[in-house]
C-alpha positions as CSV (number, residue, x, y, z in Angstrom):
1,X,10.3,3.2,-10.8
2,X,9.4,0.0,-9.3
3,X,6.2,-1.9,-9.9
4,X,5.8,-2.5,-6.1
5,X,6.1,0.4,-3.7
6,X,6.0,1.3,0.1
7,X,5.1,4.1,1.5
8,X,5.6,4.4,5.4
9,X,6.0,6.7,8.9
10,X,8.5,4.0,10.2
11,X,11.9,2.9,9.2
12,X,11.0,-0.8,9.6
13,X,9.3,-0.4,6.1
14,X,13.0,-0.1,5.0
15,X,13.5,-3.7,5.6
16,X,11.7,-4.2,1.8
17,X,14.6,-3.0,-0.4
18,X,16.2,-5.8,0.7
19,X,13.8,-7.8,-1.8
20,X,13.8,-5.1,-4.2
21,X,10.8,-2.7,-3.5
22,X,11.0,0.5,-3.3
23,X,10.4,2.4,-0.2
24,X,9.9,5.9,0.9
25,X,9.9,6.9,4.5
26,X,8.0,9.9,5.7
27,X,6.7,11.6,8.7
28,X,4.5,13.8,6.8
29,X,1.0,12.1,5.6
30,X,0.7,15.4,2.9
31,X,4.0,14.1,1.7
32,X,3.2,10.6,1.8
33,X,-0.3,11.1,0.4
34,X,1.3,12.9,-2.7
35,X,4.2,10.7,-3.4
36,X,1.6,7.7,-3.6
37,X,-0.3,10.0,-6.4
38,X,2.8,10.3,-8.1
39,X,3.1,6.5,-8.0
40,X,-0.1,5.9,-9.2
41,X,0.2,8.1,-11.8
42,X,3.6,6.2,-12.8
43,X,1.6,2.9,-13.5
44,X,2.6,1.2,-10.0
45,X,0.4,-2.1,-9.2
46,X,1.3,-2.9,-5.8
47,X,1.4,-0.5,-2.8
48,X,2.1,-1.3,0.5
49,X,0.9,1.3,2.6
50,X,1.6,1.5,6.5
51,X,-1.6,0.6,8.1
52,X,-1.0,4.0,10.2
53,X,-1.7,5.7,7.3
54,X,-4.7,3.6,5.6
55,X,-7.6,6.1,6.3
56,X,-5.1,8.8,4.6
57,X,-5.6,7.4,1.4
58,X,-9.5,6.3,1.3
59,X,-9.9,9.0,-1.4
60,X,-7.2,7.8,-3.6
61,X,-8.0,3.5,-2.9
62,X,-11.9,4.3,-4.0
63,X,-11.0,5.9,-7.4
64,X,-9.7,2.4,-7.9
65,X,-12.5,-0.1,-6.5
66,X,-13.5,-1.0,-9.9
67,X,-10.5,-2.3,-11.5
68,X,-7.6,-5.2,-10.6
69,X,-4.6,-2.6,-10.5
70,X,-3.2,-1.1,-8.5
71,X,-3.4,-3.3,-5.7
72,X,-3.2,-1.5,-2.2
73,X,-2.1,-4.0,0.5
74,X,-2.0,-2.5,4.7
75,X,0.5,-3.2,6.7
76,X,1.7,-2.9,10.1
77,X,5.0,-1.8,10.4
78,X,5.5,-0.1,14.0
79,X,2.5,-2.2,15.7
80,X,0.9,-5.3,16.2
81,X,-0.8,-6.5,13.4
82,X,-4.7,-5.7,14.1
83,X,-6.3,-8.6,11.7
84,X,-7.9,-5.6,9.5
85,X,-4.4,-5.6,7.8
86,X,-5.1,-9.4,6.5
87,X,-8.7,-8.6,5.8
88,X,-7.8,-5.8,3.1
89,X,-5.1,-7.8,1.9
90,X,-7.4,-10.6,1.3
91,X,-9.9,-8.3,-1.0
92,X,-7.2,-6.7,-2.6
93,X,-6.0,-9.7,-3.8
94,X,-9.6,-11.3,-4.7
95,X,-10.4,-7.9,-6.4
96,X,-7.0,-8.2,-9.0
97,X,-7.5,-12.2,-9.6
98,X,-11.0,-12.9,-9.6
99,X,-11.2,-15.2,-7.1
100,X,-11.2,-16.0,-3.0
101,X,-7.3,-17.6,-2.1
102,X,-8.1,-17.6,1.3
């Protein structure tokens, strides 16, 4: 298993495995919900996750708040991106190196 994954609703998400992440496409959030478990429990660091499907996993992102890994980065893959996207990204990132890049 890859150490980056995506999990999505859309195809678009499929344009990833051209740089070698691993992506899994599903309509149903119980599916998607799980098969991000089973990632987590398969020592993945970086998830993309669909932002369509960021308030599915609050439960799941919060068990992690306290450590650097994994690191969950939102984004939009069907819609325009609505800034919250970059505004996650940007804490994920400051959460697993320490520091602000941005």
């Amino acid at each position: 298993m890859s150490q980056i994954m995506c999990f999505s609703k859309s195809d678009n998400a499929l344009i990833l495995e051209s740089v070698g992440v691993s992506v899994i496409i599903d309509n149903n959030e119980d599916n998607l919900k799980d098969n991000i478990k089973k990632s987590l429990n398969n020592d993945v660091k970086i998830l993309l996750i669909d932002e369509d499907i960021q308030e599915l996993i609050i439960d799941i992102k919060e068990k992690y708040d306290d450590v650097a890994f994994p690191i969950f980065i939102s984004l939009p893959f069907k819609d325009k991106p609505t800034g919250k996207s970059l505004n996650e990204m940007k804490k994920s990132i400051e959460k697993a190196i320490g520091i602000s890049v941005f």
